[in-house]
N, C-alpha and C positions, 0 to 999 in steps of 0.2 A: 200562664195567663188565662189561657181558656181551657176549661174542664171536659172531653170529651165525654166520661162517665158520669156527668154530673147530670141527675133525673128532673133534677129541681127547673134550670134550664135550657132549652133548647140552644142546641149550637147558632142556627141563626139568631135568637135573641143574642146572647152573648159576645154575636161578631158585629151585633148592631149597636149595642154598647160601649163595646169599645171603638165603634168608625170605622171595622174590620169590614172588606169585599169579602165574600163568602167564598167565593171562589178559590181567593189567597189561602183560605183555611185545609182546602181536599189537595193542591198543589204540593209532588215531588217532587223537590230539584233532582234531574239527571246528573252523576256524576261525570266528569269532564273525560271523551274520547282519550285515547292514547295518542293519537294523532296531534288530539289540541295540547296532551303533555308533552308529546314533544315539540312542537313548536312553544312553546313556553318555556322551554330549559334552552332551549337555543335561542331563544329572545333574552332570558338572563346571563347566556353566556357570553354574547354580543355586547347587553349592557357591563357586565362586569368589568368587562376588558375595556372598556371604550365609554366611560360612565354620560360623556358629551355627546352621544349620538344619539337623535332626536328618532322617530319614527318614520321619517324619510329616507336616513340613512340604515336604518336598521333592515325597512324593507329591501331596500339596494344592496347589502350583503346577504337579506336574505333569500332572494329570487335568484341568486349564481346558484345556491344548493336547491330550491323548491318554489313553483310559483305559491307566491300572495300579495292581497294588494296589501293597500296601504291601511285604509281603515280596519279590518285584520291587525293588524300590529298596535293601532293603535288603539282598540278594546282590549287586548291581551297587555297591553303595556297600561293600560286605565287599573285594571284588574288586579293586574299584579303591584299595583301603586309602584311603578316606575318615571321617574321626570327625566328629561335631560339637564344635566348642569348647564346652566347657560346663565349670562349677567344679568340681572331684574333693570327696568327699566328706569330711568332718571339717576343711572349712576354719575354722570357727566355733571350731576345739578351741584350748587356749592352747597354747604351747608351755615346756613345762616349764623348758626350759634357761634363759630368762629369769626374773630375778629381778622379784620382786613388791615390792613396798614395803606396810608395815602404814598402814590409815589410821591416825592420832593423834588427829585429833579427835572419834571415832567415840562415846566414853561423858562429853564433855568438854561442858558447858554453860557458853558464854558470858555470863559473868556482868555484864563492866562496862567501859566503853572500853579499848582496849590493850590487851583478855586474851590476843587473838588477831590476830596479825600475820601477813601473807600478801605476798607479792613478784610479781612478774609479771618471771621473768629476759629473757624475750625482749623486751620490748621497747628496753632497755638496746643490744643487740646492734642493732634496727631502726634507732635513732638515728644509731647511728654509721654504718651503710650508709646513709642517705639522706645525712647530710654527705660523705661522699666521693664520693656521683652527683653530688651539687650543684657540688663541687670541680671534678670532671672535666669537669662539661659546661660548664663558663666558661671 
């Protein structure tokens, strides 16, 4: 994107054209301590094993071996684009698109044998899948 050898324009023009801080343009990144790679491989070995533990718990396994705190783990867990599995929120909600059925016997008092009749479909269907394992396995 920008031309350092380029005579035509100067580097600051160039980083003003495109909305560039000039500063961004001279800027090393350091490459990451040994120290922070190991905490980062023991941050992923933590998750690997345990994909549900959030950065509270990770830090709590991992101050028994090394102090750090918490935000610590949770830039190196940001970084390494690690989440905890955990349920999203409004799982409980119903989902509209399904239909509901009314109850029917909701203001109905059973009065006397055979008011109210009740089926059980599934086990009709049971039946017949146990006679055909029975079939098969002789």
């Amino acid at each position: 994107m920008l031309d350092e050898d380029a005579g035509e324009l100067a580097l600051s023009t160039q980083a003003e054209l495109l909305s560039l801080s000039r500063s961004g343009l001279y800027y090393q990144p350091l490459p990451p301590s040994a120290e922070e790679l190991r905490i980062k491989r023991r941050i992923d070995e933590i998750y690997t094993a345990c994909p549900f533990y959030g950065s509270r718990k990770i830090t709590a396994v991992l101050n028994a071996e090394m102090v750090i705190n918490r935000k610590a783990v949770q830039r190196h867990m940001r970084e390494m684009g690690l989440v905890a599995i955990s349920p999203g929120p409004n799982l409980s909600q119903r989902a509209l698109a399904h239909r509901t059925f009314p109850y029917l016997l909701r203001r109905l008092t059973v009065a006397h044998p055979n008011h109210v009749w009740g089926t059980d479909t599934l086990a009709p269907r049971l039946r017949a899948a146990q006679v055909q394992v029975s079939h098969t396995s002789v």
